[in-house]
py3Dmol code that shows the C-alpha trace and the ligand (Angstrom):
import py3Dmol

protein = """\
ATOM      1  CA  UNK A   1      46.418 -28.811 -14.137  1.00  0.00           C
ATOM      2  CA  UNK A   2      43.635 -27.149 -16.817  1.00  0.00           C
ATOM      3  CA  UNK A   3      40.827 -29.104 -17.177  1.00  0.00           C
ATOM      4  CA  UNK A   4      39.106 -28.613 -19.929  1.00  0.00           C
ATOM      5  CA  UNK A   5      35.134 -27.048 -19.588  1.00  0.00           C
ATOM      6  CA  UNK A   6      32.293 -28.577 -20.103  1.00  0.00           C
ATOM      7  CA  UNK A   7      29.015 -27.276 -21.844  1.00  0.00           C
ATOM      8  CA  UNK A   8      26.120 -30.455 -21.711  1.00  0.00           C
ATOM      9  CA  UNK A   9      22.592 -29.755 -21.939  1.00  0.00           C
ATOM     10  CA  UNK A  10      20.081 -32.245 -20.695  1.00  0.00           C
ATOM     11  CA  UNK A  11      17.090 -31.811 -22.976  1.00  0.00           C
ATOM     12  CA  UNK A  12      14.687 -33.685 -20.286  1.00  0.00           C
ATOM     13  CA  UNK A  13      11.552 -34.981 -22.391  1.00  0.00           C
ATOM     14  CA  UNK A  14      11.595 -32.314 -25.271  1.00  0.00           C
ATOM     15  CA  UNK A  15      11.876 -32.021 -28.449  1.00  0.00           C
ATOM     16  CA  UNK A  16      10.482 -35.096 -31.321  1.00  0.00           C
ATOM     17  CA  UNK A  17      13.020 -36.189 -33.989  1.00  0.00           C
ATOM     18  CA  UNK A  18      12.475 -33.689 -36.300  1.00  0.00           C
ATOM     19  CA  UNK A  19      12.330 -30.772 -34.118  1.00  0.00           C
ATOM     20  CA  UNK A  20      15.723 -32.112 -32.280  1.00  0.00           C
ATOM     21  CA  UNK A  21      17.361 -31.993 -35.767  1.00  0.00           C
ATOM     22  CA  UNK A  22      16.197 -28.853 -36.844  1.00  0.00           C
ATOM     23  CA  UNK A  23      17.694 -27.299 -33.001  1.00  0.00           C
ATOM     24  CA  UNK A  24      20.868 -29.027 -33.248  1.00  0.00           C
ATOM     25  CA  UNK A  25      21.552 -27.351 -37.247  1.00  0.00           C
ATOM     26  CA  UNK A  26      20.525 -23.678 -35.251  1.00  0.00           C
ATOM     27  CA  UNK A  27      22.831 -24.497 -32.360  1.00  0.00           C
ATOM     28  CA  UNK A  28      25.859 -25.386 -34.373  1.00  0.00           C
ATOM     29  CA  UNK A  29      27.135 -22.263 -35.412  1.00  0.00           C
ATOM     30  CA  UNK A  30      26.390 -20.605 -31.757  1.00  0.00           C
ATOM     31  CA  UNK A  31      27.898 -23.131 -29.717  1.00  0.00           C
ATOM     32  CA  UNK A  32      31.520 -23.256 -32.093  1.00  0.00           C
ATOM     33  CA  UNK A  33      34.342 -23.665 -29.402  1.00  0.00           C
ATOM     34  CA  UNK A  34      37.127 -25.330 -29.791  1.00  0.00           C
ATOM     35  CA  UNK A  35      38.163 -25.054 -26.168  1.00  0.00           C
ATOM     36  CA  UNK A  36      36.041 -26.183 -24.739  1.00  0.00           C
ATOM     37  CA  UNK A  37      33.473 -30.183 -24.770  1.00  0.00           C
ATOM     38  CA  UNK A  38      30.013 -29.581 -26.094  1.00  0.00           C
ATOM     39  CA  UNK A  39      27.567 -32.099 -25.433  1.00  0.00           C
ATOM     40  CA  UNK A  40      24.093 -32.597 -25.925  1.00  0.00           C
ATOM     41  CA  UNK A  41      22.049 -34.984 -23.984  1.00  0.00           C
ATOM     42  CA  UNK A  42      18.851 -36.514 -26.003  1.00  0.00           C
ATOM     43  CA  UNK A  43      16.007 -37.829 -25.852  1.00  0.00           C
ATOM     44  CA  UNK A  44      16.944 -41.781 -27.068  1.00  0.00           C
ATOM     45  CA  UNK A  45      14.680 -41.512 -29.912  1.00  0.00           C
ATOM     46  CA  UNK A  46      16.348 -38.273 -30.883  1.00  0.00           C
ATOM     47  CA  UNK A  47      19.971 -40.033 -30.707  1.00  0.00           C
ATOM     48  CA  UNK A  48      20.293 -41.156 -34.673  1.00  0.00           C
ATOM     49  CA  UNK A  49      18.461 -37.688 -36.077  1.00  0.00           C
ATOM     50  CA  UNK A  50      20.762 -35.558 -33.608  1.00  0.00           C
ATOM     51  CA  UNK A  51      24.250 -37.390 -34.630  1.00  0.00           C
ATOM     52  CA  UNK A  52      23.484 -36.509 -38.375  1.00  0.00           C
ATOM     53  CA  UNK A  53      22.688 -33.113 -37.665  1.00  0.00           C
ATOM     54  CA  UNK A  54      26.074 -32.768 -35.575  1.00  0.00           C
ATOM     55  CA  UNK A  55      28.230 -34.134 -37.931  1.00  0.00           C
ATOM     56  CA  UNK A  56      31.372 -32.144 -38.664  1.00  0.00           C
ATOM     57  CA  UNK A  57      30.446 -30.003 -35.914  1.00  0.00           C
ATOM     58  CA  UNK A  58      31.799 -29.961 -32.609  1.00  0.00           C
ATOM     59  CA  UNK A  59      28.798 -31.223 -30.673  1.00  0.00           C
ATOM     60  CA  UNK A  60      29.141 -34.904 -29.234  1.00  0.00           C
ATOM     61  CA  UNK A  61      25.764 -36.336 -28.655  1.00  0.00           C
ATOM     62  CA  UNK A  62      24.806 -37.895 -25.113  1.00  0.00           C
ATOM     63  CA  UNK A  63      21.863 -39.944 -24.084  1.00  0.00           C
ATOM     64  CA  UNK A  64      19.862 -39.317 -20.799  1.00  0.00           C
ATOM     65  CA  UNK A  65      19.668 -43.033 -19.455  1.00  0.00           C
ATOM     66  CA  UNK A  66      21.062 -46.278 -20.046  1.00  0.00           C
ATOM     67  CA  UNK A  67      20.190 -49.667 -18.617  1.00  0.00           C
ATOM     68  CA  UNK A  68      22.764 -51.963 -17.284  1.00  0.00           C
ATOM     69  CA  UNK A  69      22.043 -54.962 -18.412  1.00  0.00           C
ATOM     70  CA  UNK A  70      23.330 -55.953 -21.945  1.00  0.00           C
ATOM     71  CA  UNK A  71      20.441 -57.530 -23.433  1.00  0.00           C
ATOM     72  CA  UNK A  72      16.928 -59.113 -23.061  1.00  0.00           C
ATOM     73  CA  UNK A  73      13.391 -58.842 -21.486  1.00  0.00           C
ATOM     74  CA  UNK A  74      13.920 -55.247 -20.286  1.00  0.00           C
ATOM     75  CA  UNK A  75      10.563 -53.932 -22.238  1.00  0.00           C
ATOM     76  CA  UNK A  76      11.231 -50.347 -22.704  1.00  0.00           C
ATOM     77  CA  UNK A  77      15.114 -50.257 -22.002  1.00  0.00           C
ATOM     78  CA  UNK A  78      18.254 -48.938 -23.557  1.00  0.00           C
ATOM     79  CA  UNK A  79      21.354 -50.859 -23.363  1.00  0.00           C
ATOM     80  CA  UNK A  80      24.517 -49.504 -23.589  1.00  0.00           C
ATOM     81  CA  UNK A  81      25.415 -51.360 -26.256  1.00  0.00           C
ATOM     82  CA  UNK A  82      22.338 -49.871 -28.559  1.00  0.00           C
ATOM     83  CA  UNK A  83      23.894 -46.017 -27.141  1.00  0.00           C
ATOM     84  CA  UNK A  84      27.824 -47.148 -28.696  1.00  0.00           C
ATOM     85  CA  UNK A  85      26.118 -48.372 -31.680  1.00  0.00           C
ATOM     86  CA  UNK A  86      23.772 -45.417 -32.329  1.00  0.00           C
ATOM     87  CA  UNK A  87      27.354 -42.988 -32.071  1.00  0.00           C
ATOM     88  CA  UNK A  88      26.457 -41.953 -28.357  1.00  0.00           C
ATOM     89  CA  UNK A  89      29.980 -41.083 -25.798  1.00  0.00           C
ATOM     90  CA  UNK A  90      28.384 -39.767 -23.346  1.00  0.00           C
ATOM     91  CA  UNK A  91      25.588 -40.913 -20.889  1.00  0.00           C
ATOM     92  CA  UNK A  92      23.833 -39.533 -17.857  1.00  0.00           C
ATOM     93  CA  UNK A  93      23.222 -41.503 -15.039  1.00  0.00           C
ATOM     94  CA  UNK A  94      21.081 -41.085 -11.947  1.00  0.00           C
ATOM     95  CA  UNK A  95      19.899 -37.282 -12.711  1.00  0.00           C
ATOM     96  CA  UNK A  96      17.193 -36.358  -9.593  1.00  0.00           C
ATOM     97  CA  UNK A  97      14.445 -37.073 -12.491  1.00  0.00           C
ATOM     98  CA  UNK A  98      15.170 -40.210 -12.779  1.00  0.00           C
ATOM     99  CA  UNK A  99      15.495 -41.083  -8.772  1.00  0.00           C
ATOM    100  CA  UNK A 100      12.708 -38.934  -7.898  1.00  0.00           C
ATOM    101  CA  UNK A 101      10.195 -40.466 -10.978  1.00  0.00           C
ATOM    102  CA  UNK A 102      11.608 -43.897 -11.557  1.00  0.00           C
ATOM    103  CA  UNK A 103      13.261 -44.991  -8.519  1.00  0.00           C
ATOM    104  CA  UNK A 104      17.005 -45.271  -9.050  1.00  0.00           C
ATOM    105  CA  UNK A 105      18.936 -45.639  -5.868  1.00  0.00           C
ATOM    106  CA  UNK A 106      22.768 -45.214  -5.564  1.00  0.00           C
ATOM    107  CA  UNK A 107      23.318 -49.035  -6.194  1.00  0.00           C
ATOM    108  CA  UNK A 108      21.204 -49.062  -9.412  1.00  0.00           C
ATOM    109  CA  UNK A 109      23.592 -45.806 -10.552  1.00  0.00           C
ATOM    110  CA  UNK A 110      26.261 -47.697  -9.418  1.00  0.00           C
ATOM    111  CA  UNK A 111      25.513 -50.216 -11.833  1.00  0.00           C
ATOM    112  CA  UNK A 112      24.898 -48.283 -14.568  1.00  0.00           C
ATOM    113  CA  UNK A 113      28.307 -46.524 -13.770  1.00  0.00           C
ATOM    114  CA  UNK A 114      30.405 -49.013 -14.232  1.00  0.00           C
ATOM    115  CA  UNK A 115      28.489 -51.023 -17.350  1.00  0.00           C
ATOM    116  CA  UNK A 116      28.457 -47.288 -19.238  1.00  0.00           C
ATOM    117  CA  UNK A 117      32.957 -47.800 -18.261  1.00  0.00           C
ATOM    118  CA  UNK A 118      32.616 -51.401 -19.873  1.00  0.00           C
ATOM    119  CA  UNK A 119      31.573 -50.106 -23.195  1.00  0.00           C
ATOM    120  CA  UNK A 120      33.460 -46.900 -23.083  1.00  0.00           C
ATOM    121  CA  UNK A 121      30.810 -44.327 -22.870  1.00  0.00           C
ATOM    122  CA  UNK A 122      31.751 -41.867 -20.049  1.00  0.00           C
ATOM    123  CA  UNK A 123      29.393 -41.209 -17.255  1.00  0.00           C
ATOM    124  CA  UNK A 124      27.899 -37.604 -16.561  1.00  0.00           C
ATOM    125  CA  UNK A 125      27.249 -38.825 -12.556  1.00  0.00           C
ATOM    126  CA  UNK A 126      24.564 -36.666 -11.218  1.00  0.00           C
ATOM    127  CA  UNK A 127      24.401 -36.051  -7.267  1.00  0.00           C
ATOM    128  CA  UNK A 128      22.565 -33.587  -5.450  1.00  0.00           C
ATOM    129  CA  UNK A 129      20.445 -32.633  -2.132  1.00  0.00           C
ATOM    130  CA  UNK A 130      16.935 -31.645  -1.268  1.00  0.00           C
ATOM    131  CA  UNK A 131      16.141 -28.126   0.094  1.00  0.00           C
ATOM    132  CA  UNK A 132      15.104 -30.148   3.166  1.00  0.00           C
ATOM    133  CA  UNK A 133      18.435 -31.788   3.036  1.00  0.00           C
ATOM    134  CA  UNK A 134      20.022 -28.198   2.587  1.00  0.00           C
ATOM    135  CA  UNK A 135      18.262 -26.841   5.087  1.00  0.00           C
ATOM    136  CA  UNK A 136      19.104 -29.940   7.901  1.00  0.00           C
ATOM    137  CA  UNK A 137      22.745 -28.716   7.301  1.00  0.00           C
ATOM    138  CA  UNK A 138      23.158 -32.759   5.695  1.00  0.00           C
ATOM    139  CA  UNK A 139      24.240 -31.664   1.993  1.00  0.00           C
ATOM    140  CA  UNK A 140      27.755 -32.551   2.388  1.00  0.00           C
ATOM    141  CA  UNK A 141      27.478 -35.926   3.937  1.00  0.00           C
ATOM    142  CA  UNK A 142      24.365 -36.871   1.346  1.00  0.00           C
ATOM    143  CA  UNK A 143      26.729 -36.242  -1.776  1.00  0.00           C
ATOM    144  CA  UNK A 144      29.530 -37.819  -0.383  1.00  0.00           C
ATOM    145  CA  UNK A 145      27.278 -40.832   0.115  1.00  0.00           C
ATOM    146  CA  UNK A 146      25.846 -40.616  -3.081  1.00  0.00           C
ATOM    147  CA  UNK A 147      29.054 -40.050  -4.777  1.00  0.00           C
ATOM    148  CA  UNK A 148      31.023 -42.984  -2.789  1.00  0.00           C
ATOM    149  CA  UNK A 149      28.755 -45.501  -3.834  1.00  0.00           C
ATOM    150  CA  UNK A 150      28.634 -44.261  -7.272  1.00  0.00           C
ATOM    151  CA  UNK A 151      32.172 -45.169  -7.456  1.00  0.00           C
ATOM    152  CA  UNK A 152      32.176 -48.603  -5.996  1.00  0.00           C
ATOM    153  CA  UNK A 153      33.882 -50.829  -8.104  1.00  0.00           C
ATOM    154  CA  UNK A 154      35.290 -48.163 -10.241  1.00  0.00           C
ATOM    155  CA  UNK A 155      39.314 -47.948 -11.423  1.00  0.00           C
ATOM    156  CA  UNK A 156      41.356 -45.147 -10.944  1.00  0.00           C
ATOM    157  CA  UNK A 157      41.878 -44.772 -14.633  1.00  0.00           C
ATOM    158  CA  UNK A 158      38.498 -44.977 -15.265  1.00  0.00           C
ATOM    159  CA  UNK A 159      37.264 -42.979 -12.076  1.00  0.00           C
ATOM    160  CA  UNK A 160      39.644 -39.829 -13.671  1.00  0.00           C
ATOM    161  CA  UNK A 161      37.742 -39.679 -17.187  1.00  0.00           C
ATOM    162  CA  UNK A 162      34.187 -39.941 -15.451  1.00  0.00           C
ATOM    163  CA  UNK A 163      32.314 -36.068 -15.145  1.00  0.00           C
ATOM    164  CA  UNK A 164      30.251 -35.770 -12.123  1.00  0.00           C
ATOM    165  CA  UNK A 165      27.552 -32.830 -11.600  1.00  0.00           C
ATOM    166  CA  UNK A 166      26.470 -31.196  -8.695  1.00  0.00           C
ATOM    167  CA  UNK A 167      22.534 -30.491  -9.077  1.00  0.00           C
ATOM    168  CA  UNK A 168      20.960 -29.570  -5.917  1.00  0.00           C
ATOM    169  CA  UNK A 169      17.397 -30.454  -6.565  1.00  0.00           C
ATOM    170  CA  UNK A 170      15.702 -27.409  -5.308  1.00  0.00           C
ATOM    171  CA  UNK A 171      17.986 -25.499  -8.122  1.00  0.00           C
ATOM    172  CA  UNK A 172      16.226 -28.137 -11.095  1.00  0.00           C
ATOM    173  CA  UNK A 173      14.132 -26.015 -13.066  1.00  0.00           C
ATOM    174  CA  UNK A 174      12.955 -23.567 -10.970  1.00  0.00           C
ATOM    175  CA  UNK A 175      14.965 -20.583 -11.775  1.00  0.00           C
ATOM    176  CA  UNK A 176      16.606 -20.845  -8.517  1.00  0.00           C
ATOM    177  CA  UNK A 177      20.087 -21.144  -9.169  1.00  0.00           C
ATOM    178  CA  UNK A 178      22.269 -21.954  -6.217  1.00  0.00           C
ATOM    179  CA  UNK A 179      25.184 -18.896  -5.235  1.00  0.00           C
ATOM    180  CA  UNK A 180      28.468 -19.144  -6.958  1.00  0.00           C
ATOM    181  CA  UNK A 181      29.885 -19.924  -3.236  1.00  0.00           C
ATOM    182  CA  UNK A 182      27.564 -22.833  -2.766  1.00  0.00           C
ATOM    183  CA  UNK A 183      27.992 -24.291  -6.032  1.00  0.00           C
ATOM    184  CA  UNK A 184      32.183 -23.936  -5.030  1.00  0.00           C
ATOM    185  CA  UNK A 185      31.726 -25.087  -1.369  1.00  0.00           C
ATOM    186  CA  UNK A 186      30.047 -28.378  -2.196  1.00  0.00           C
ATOM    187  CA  UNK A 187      31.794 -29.297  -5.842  1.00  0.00           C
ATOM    188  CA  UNK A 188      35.047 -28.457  -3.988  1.00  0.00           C
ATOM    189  CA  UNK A 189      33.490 -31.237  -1.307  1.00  0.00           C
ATOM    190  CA  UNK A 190      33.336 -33.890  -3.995  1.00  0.00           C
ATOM    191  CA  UNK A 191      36.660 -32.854  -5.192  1.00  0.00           C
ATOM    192  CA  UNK A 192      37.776 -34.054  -1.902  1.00  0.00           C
ATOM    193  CA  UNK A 193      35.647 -37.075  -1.704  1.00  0.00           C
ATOM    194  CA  UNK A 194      37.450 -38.341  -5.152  1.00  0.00           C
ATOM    195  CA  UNK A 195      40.822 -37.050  -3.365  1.00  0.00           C
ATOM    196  CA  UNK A 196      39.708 -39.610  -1.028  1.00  0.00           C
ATOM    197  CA  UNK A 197      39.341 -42.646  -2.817  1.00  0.00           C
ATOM    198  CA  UNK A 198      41.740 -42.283  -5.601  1.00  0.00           C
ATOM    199  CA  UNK A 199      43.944 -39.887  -4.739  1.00  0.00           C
ATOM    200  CA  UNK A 200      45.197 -36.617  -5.324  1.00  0.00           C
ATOM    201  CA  UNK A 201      45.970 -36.918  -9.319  1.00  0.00           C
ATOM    202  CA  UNK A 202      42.607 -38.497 -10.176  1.00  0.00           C
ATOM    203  CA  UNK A 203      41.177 -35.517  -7.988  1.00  0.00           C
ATOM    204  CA  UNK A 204      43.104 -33.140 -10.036  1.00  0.00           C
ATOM    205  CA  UNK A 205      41.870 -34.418 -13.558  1.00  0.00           C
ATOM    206  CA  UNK A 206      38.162 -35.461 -12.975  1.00  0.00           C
ATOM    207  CA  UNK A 207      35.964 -32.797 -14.193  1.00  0.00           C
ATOM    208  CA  UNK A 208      33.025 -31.962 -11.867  1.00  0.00           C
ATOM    209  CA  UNK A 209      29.931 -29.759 -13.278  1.00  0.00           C
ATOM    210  CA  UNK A 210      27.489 -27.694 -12.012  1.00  0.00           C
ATOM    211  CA  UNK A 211      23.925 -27.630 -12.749  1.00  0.00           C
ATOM    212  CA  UNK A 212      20.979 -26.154 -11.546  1.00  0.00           C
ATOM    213  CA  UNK A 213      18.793 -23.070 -13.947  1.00  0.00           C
ATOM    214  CA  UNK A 214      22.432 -22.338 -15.048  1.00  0.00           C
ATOM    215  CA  UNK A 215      21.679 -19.405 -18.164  1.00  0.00           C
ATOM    216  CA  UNK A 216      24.098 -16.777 -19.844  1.00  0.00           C
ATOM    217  CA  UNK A 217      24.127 -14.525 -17.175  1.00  0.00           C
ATOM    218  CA  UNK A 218      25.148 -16.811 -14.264  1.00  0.00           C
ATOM    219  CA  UNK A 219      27.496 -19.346 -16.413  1.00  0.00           C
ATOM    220  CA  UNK A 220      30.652 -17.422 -16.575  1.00  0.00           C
ATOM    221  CA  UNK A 221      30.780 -16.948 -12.515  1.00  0.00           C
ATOM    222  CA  UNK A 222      29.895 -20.246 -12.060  1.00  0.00           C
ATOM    223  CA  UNK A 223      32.349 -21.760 -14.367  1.00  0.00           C
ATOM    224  CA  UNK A 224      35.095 -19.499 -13.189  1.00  0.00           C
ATOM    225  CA  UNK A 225      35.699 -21.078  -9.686  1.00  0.00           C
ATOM    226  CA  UNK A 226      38.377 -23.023  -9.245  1.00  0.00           C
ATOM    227  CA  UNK A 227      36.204 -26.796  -8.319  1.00  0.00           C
ATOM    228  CA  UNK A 228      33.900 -26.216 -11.582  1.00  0.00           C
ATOM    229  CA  UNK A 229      34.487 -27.137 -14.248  1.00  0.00           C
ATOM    230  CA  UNK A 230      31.314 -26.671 -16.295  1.00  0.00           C
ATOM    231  CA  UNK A 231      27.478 -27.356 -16.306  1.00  0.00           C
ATOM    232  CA  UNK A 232      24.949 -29.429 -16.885  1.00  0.00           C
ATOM    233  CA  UNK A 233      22.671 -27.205 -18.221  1.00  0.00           C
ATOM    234  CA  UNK A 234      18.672 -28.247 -18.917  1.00  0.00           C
ATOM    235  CA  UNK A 235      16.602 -25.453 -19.915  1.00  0.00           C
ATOM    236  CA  UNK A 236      18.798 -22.983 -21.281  1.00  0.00           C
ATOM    237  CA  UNK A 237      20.179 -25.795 -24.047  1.00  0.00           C
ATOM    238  CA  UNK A 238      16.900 -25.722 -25.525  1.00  0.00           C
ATOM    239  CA  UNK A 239      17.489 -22.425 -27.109  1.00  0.00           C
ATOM    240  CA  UNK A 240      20.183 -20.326 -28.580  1.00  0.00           C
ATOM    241  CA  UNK A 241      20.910 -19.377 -25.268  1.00  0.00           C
ATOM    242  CA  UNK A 242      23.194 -22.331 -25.131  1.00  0.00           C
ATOM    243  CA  UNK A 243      25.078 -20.836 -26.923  1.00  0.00           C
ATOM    244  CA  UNK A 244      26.070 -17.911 -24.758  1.00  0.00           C
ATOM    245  CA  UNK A 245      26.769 -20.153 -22.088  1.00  0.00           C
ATOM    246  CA  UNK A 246      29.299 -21.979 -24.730  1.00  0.00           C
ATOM    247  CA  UNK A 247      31.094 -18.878 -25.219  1.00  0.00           C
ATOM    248  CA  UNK A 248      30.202 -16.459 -21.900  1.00  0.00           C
TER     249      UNK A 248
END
"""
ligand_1 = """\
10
LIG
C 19.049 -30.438 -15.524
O 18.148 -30.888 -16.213
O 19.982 -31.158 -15.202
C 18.992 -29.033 -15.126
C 19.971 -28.546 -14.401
O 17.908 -28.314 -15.538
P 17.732 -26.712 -15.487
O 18.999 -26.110 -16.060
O 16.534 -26.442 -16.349
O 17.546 -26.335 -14.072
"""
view = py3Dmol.view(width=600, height=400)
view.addModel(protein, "pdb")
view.setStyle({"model": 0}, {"cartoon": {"style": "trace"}})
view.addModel(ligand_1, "xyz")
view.setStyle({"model": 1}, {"stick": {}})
view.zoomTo()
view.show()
């Protein structure tokens, strides 16, 4: 079965209000694709000024955390409903940022997984290893882990419209990405994993990304093997760049 790509950028900590505007009007025309799911992931403040500067364009705006409570004395907290309200359909949970800075563990992701399924925004489900990890020959049993417990609690039906990305932290940012076979060996891994739990058809429709200093050049290789089915893509979707990786 085709699944259908997936182009998200992960804007990090960048870009105020009025500068996220003004990049999402230059992106527009570069990133047209019809094929194809375009999503940019914002800065929360950036959510409202970035939907209006989308409209009638094919870019569906995504935030970069959520809580999972619904409501109350979380000082400084998102809920999902504020995301559904604000136009968001996407979310990103558990990115290595946000376990390495602010603690998340699998359990809190977990949480956050299945309260972004209760109001209908679909999970981008980060996983990834350490170079350390890497290098102790670990990787595969550390995603599955990660991924596993990611899932608890989640339905089939649910579980098949999630997106998960592969980011292996040493690969974040630093220019370095990881081989074309690596990025295969270890989505192909999680493909497995989902196999697994759910079964082969859930397997066969849930889209997994990679990420990791994915750019123009290295995009099309990457997204041509058979267990990738896209990227998560952080620097490179701050400029028009992003736009070559739409349409490699
Ligand atoms: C990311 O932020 O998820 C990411 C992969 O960043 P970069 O592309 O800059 O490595």
């Amino acid at each position: 079965m085709a699944r259908r790509i997936v182009a998200a950028g992960n804007w990090k900590m960048n870009e105020t209000p009025s500068e996220a505007a003004a990049l999402i009007k230059e992106l527009v025309p570069l990133v047209k694709n019809d094929e194809e799911d375009v999503i940019l992931c914002v800065p929360a403040i950036d959510i409202i000024p970035a939907k209006e500067a989308a409209k009638g364009s094919n870019i569906h705006i995504g935030a970069e955390n959520m809580y999972f409570e619904e409501k109350g004395a979380y000082t400084g907290e998102i809920s999902p409903a504020m995301l559904v309200d604000a136009g968001v359909e996407y979310v990103i949970l558990g990115h290595s940022e946000r376990r390495t800075y602010f603690a998340e563990t699998n359990e809190t992701v977990n949480k956050k997984v299945l309260k972004a399924f209760e109001h209908g925004i679909t999970p981008i489900i980060c996983c990834g290893e350490s170079l350390e990890q890497r290098e102790q020959g670990i990787t595969i049993d550390w995603i599955r882990q990660q991924v596993k417990i990611a899932f608890l609690g989640v339905t089939a039906d649910q579980a098949k419209t999630a997106i998960i990305a592969y980011e292996p932290i040493w690969a974040i940012g630093t220019g370095k990405t990881a081989t074309t076979a690596q990025a295969q060996e270890v989505c192909a891994a999680i493909r497995e994993c989902i196999k697994e739990l759910y079964g082969e058809g859930v397997s066969e429709e849930i889209r997994i990304l990679y990420g990791g200093s994915v750019n123009a050049k290295t995009a099309k290789d990457l997204f041509d093997q058979p267990d990738i089915d896209g990227g998560l893509v952080g620097g490179a979707s701050l400029k028009p760049e992003f736009g070559q990786i739409v349409n490699r």
